[in-house]
C-alpha positions in Angstrom: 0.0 0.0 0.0 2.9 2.4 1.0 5.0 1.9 -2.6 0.8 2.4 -4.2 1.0 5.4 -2.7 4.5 6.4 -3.1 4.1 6.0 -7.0 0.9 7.9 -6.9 2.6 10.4 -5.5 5.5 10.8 -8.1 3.5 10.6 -10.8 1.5 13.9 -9.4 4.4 15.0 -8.4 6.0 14.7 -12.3 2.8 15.9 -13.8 3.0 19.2 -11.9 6.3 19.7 -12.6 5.2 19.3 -16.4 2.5 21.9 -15.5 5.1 24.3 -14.2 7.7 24.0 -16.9 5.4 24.2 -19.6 5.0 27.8 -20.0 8.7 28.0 -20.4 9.7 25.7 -22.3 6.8 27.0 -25.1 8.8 30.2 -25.3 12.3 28.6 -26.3 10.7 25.5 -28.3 12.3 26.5 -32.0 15.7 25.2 -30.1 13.6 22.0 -29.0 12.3 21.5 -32.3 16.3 21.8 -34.1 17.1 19.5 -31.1 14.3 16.6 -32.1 15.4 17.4 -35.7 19.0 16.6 -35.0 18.4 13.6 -33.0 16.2 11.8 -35.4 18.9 12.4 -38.0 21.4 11.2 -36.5 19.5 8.3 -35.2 18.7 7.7 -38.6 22.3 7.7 -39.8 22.9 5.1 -36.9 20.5 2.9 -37.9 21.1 2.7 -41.4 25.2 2.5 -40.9 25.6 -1.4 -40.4 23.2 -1.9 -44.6 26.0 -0.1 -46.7 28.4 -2.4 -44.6 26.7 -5.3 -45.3 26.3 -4.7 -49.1 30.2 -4.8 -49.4 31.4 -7.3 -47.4 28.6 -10.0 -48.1 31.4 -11.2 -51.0 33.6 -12.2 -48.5 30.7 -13.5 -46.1 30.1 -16.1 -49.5 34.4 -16.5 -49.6 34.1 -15.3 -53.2 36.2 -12.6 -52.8 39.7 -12.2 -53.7 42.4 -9.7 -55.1 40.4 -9.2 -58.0 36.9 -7.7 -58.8 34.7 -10.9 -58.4 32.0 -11.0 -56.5 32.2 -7.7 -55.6 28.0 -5.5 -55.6 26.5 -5.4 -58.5 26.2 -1.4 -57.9 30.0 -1.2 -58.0 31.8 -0.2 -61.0 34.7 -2.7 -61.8 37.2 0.2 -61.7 36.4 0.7 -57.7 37.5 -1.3 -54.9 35.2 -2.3 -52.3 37.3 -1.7 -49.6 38.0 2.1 -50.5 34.3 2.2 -51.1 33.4 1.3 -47.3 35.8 3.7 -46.3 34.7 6.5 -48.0 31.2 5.7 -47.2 31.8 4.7 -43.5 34.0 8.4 -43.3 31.2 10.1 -44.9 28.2 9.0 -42.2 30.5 9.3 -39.0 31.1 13.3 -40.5 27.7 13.3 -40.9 26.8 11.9 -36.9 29.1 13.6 -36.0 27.7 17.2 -36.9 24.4 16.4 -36.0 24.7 15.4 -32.6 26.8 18.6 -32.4 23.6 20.6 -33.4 21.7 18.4 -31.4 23.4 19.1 -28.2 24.0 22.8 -28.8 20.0 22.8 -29.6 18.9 21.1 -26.3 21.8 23.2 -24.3 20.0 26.3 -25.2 16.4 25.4 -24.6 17.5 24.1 -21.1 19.6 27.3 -20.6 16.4 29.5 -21.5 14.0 27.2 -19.7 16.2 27.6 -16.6 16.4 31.3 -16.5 13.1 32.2 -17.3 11.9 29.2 -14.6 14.6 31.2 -11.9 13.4 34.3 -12.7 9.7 33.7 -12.2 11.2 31.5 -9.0 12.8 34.6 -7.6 9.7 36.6 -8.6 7.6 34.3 -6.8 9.9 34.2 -3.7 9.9 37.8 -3.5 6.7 38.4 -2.4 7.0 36.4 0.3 10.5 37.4 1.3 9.6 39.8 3.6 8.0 36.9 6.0 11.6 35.5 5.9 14.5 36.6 9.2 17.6 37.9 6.7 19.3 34.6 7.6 17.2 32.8 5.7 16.4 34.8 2.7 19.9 34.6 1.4 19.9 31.0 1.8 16.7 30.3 0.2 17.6 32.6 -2.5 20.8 30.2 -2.9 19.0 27.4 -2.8 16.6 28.6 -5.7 19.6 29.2 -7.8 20.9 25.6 -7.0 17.6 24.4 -7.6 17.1 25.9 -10.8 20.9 24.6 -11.8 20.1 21.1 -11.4 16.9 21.1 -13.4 18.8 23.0 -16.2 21.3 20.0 -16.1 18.2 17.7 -15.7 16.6 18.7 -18.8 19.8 18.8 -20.6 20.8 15.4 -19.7 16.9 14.0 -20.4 17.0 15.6 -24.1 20.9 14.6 -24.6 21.1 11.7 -23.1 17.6 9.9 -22.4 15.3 10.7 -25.3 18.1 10.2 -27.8 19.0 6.5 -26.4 15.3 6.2 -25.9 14.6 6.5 -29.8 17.9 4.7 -30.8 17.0 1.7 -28.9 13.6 1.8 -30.1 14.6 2.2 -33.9 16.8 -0.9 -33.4 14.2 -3.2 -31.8 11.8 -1.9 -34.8 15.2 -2.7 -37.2 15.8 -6.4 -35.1 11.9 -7.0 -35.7 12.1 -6.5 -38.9 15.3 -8.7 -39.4 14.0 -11.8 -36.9 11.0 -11.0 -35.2 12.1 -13.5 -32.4 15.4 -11.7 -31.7 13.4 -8.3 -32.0 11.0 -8.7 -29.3 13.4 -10.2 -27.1 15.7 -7.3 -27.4 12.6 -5.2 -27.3 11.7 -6.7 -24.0 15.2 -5.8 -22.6 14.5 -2.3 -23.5 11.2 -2.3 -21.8 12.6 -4.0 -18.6 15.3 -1.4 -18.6 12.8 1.6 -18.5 11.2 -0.2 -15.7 14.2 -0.3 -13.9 14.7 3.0 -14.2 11.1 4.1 -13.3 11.6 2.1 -10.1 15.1 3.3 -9.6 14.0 7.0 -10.0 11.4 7.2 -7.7 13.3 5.8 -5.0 16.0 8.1 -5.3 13.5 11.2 -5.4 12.0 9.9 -2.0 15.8 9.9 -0.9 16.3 13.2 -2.4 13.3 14.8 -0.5 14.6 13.0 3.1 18.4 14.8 2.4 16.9 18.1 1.3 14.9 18.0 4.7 18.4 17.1 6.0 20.0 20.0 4.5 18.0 22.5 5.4 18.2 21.7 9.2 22.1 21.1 9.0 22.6 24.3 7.2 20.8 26.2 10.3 22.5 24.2 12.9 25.8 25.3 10.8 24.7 29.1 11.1 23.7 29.2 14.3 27.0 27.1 15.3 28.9 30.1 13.1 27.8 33.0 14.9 28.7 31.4 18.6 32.1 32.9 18.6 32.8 30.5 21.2 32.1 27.5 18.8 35.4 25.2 18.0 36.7 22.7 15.7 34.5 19.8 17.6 31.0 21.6 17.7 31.5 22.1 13.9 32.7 18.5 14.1 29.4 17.1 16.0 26.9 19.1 13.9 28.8 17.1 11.0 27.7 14.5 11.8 23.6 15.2 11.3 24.9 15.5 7.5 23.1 13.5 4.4 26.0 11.6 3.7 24.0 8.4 4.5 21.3 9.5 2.2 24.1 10.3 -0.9 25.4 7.1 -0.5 22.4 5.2 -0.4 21.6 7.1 -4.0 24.4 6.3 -5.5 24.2 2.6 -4.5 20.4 2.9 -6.4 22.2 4.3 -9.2 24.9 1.6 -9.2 22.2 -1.3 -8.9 20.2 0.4 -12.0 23.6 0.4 -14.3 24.2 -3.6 -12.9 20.8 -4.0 -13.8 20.9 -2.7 -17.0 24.1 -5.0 -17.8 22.1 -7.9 -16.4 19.4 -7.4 -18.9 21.4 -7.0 -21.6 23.5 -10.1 -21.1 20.9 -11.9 -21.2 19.3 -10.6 -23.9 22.2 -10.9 -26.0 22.6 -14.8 -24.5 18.9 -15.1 -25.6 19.7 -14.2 -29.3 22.4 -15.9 -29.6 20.8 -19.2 -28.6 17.7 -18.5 -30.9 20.2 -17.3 -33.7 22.3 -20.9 -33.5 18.9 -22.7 -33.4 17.7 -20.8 -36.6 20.7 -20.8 -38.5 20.9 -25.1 -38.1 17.5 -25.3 -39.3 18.4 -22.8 -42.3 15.6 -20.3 -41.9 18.4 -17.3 -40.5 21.0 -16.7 -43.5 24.6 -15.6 -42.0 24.3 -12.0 -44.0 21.6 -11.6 -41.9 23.3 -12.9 -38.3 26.1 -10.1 -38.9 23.4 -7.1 -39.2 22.0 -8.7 -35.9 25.1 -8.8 -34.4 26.3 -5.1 -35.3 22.4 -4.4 -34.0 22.7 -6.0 -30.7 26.0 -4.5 -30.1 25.4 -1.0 -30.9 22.4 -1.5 -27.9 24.7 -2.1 -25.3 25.7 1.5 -24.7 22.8 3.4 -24.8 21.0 0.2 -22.8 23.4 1.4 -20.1 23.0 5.0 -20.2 19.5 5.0 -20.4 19.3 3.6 -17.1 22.5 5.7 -15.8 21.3 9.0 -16.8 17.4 7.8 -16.5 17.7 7.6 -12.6 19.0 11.2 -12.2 15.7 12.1 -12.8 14.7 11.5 -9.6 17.0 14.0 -8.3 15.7 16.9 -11.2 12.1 16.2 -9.4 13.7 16.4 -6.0 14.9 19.6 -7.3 11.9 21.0 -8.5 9.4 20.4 -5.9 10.3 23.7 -3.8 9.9 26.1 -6.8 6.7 23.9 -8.3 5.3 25.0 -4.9 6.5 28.3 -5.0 5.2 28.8 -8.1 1.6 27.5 -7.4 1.5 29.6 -4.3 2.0 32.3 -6.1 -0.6 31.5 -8.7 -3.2 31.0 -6.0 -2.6 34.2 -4.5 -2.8 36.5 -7.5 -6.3 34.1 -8.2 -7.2 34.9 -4.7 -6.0 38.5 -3.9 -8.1 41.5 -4.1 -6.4 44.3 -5.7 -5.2 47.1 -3.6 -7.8 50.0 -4.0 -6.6 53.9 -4.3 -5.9 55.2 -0.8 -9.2 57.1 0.4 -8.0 58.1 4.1 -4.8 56.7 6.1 -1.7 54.1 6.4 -1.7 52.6 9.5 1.2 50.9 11.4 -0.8 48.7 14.2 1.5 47.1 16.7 4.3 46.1 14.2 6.5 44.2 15.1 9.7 43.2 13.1 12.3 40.3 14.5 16.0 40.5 14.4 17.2 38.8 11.3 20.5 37.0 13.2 18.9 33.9 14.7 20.1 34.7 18.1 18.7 38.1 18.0 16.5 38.2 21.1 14.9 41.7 21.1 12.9 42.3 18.3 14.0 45.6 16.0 11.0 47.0 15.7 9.0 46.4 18.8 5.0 46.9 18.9 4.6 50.0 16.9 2.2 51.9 15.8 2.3 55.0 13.5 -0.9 56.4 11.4 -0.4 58.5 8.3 -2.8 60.9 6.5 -3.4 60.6 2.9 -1.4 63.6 1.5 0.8 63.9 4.1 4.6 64.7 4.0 6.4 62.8 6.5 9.8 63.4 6.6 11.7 60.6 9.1 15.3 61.0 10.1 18.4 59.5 12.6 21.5 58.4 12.6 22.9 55.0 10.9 21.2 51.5 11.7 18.4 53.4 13.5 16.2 51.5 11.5 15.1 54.1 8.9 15.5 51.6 5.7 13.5 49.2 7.4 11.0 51.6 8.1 10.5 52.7 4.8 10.6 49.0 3.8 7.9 47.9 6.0 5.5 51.1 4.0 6.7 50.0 0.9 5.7 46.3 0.8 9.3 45.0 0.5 9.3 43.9 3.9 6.1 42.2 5.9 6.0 42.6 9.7 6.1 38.9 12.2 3.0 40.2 13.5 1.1 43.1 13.6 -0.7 45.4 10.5 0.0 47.7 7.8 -3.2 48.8 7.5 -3.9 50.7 3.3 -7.2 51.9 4.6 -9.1 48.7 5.7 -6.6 46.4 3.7 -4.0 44.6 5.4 -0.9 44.3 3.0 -1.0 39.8 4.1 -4.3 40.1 2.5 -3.2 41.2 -1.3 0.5 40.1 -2.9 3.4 42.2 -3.2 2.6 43.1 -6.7 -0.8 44.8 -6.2 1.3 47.0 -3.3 3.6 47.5 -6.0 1.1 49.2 -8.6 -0.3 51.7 -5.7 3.6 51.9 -3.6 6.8 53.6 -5.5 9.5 52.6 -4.0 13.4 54.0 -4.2 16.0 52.1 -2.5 18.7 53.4 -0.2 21.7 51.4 -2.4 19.7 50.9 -5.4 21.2 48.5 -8.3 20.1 47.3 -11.7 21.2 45.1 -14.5 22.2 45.8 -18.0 19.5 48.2 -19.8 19.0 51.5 -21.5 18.5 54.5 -19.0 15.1 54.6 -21.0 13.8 51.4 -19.7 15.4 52.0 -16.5 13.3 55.3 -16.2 10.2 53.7 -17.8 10.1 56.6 -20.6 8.8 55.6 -24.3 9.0 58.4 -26.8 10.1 61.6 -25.8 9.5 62.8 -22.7 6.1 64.9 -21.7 6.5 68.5 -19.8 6.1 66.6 -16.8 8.8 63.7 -17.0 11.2 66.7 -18.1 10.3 68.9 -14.9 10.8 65.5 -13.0 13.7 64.8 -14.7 15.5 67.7 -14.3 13.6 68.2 -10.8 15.4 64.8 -9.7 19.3 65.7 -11.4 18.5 62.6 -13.8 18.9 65.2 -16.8 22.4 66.3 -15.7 23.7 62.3 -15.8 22.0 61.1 -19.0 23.0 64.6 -20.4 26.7 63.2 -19.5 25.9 60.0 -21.6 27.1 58.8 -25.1 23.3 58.2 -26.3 21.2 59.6 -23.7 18.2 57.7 -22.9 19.5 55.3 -25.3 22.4 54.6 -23.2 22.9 51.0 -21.9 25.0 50.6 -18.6 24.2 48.9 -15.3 24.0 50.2 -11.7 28.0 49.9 -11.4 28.9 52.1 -13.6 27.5 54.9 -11.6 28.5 56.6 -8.0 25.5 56.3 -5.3 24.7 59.6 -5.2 24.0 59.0 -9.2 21.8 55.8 -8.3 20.0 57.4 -5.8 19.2 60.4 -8.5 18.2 58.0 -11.3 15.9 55.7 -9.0 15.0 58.6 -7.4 13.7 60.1 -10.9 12.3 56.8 -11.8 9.8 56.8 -8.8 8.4 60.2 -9.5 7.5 59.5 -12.9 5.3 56.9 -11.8 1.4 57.6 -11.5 1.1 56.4 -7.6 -0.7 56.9 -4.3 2.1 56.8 -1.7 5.7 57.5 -2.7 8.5 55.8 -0.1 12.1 57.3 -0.3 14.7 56.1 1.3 18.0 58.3 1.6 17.4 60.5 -1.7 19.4 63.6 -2.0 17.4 66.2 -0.2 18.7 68.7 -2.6 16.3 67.6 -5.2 13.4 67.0 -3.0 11.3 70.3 -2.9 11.0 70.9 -6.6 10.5 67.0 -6.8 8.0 66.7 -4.5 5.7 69.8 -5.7 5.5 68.3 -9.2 3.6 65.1 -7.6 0.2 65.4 -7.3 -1.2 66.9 -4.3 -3.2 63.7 -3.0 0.0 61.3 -3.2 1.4 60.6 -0.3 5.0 60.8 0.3 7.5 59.8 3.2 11.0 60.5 2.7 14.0 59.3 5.3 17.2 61.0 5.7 20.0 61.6 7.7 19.6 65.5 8.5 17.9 66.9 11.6 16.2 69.9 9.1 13.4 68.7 7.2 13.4 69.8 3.3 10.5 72.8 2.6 7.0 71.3 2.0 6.7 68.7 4.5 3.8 68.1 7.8 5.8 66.1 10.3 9.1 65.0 11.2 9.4 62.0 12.8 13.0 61.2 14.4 14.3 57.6 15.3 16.5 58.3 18.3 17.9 56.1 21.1 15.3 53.6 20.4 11.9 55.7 20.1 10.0 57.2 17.1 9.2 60.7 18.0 7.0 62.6 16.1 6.6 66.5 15.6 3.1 66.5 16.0 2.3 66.3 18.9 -1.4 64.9 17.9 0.3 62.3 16.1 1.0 58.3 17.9 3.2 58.6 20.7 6.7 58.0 21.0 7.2 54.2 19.6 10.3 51.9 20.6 12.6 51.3 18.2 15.8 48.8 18.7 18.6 50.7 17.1 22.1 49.0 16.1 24.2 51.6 17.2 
């Protein structure tokens, strides 16, 4: 009952893997399609490589050949010699398979290579929205983890296409090929190939159950290893005893699976091969299998040895590709369900509430939380301007408005709408956002800044408003420019982001460490309803803004002295 359910369980387990790859793979499938291209070629070519070879050397199977020209195919001209003839021919297809299972690999390289970015970057998409649930600690780890994850089912669906499909069709062409020579010595050797993909069905689900117990493993050893890493007290044998929780057991016990499926494999085909040869002997005494014949068999049944082997070598790896896959399958689900089941967030009709945030360290032995039980309300319209010294907490502040980071407990309150209740990229279309150390990829300043066309009067007040037109000005191809984040100082970053958020149609702009000398003219081109809140590092306020609140020794204090009382802050300093 347990295996019943164990299978059941894989094969809904494979299917919504299929599910979540195929999307992806649709977008890249001209490289799929040269791939199936190649591979039937050059199966093709394999298949037909032992007739040509027969054709010339059957003289000698009859002993009628000699020095001379007798006996040699009827095709061949007297002037040519049979021998140079093979050759040439034999030369000829090996170029030939040769090139295509170049292509062919190059083909299926790239279609896993685009699969596997696209698939990590809707991964990381997905996992964004919930990373602000996540203590820092384990962010960055399950951010590597995605990107290992996503690596092993590029190299999964590589080796599958390369390896498994291509052996897959060869083996099957020959059994069709052995059928069609001996039907008795076809079907046994198309038994062995169907006894080997058993195998390796069994063999592969065993080693993704395995591959699910040491990912469990690894997740638990790599906290005990963090936690054992920031005890500065820790030595040599408490890194030595949390060792010992590791999944080398489990590794081991895989590849022993693998080894049996490969001894396996061997098994089969000895005896298949022992099989034909006894059937072969038996027809060949009883003269209804000519010896032509029994050397195309024989160049057949040895040309399945190989790819009899590697089908069940590489077949069983699959196991760990849908190991691999299971955390971003469910990632990506999750993240389907929620955009199917989140409201939208609506325009912002009165107030943003902070009610009784709070915000954990994000060191695992962090005791105190960072920001402890706060609460802060904020009018629609309002300028809040919200200053103090380094690690006081200010980033994670404007974080916590912006959407990029969730609270343990406690609300964030858009109106009546709790920010848990809708996903991070509804907050997104109502929330502009610019980062403290902002960074972007390769792009055009134009795509970076969201402009198409020529800018309106209104991006060019902003842009000028924001000191963006002074750095593109200094560019080789203005807008048109292409360049990434390091090419630039912070203070140009911070301009360029800055200038990117401000074009944007939105209800509440967030801030974080712009250059104050751009913020009055920025801020009166917004429109009057929006919302803004700015942090800094000066005590003075820029023109144009209702409150100051300052993070100091611990506490929010606010300006206004109708506002929320004094909230405790943890500060790092």
């Amino acid at each position: 009952m347990a295996a019943t359910d164990t299978a059941l369980n894989t094969r809904e387990r494979v299917r919504a893997m299929a599910r979540t790859l195929a999307p992806f793979m649709r977008l890249h499938r001209g490289f799929l399609i040269r791939g199936v291209i190649a591979t039937l070629v050059g199966v093709a070519l394999r298949v037909v490589l032992p007739w040509p070879m027969r054709s010339l050397f059957k003289p000698w199977l009859r002993n009628k050949a000699h020095h001379g020209h007798s006996g040699m195919p009827s095709w061949l001209p007297d002037s040519m010699d049979p021998v140079w003839v093979a050759g040439i021919l034999l030369l000829v297809i090996m170029l030939a398979m040769g090139f295509t299972d170049m292509r062919k690999r190059l083909a299926y390289a790239r279609f896993a290579i685009g699969v596997s970015r696209d698939l990590r970057v809707a991964a990381l998409h997905a996992a964004g929205a919930d990373r602000g649930n996540l203590p820092a600690h384990r962010a960055g780890d399950m951010v590597s983890r995605l990107l290992g994850d996503t690596a092993r089912i590029k190299n999964g669906i590589r080796g599958f296409l390369i390896h498994i499909t291509t052996n897959l069709v060869l083996l099957t062409a020959v059994s069709v090929v052995l059928v069609y020579l001996n039907w008795g010595i076809g079907l046994i050797f198309l038994g062995a190939l169907l006894t080997t993909l058993l195998i390796t069905l069994v063999a592969s689900e065993r080693i993704s159950v395995r591959t699910q117990r040491i990912r469990e493993k690894e997740g638990k050893l790599a906290d005990a290893i963090h936690h054992t890493w920031l005890d500065r007290a820790a030595d040599a044998d408490d890194y030595g005893r949390v060792m010992k929780a590791s999944s080398g057991s489990h590794d081991a016990g895989i590849t022993k699976i693998q080894g049996f499926a490969a001894w396996s494999a061997h098994v089969v085909f000895g005896l298949a091969m022992l099989s034909g040869a006894l059937l072969a002997e038996h027809q060949m005494r009883i003269g209804s299998l000519k010896a032509s014949v029994v050397l195309l068999i024989v160049v057949y049944a040895l040309m399945v040895r190989t790819p009899l082997i590697q089908l069940a070598r590489q077949g069983v790896r699959l196991g760990k590709v849908l190991g691999s896959s299971d955390r971003i399958v469910a990632m990506l689900e999750r993240n389907v369900v929620q955009r199917a089941n989140t409201r939208a967030l609506p325009q912002l009709r009165a107030t943003l509430t902070l009610r009784d945030v709070v915000v954990n360290g994000g060191r695992a032995h962090d005791k105190e939380p960072v920001f402890g039980s706060t609460s802060l309300r904020i009018q629609r319209g309002e300028r809040v301007y919200v200053w103090g010294g380094a690690g006081s907490g200010k980033s994670l502040f404007a974080e916590l408005l912006a959407g990029v980071r969730m609270p343990d407990s406690g609300q964030i309150l858009w109106d009546d709408v709790d920010y848990a209740s809708v996903n991070g990229d509804s907050v997104r279309e109502r929330v502009s956002y610019s980062a403290a150390e902002p960074s972007w990829s390769k792009r055009s300043m134009r795509t970076l800044l969201g402009i198409q066309g020529e800018p309106d009067a209104r991006a060019r007040q902003i842009l000028s408003a924001s000191g963006a037109q002074r750095i593109i000005e200094q560019l080789k191809g203005g807008l048109d420019a292409i360049g990434t984040s390091h090419e630039f100082s912070l203070e140009e970053r911070r301009s360029l982001v800055l200038c990117r958020s401000a074009l944007r149609d939105a209800d509440l702009y967030v801030w974080d460490m712009p250059e104050q000398k751009h913020l009055a003219d920025l801020s009166s081109v917004l429109n009057n309803v929006a919302t803004v809140v700015v942090t800094g590092s000066a005590e003075m306020a820029p023109p144009g803004f209702d409150r100051v609140v300052r993070v100091e020794q611990g506490r929010l204090r606010s300006t206004d002295a109708s506002s929320t009382p004094s909230i405790p802050v943890r500060t790092n300093g």
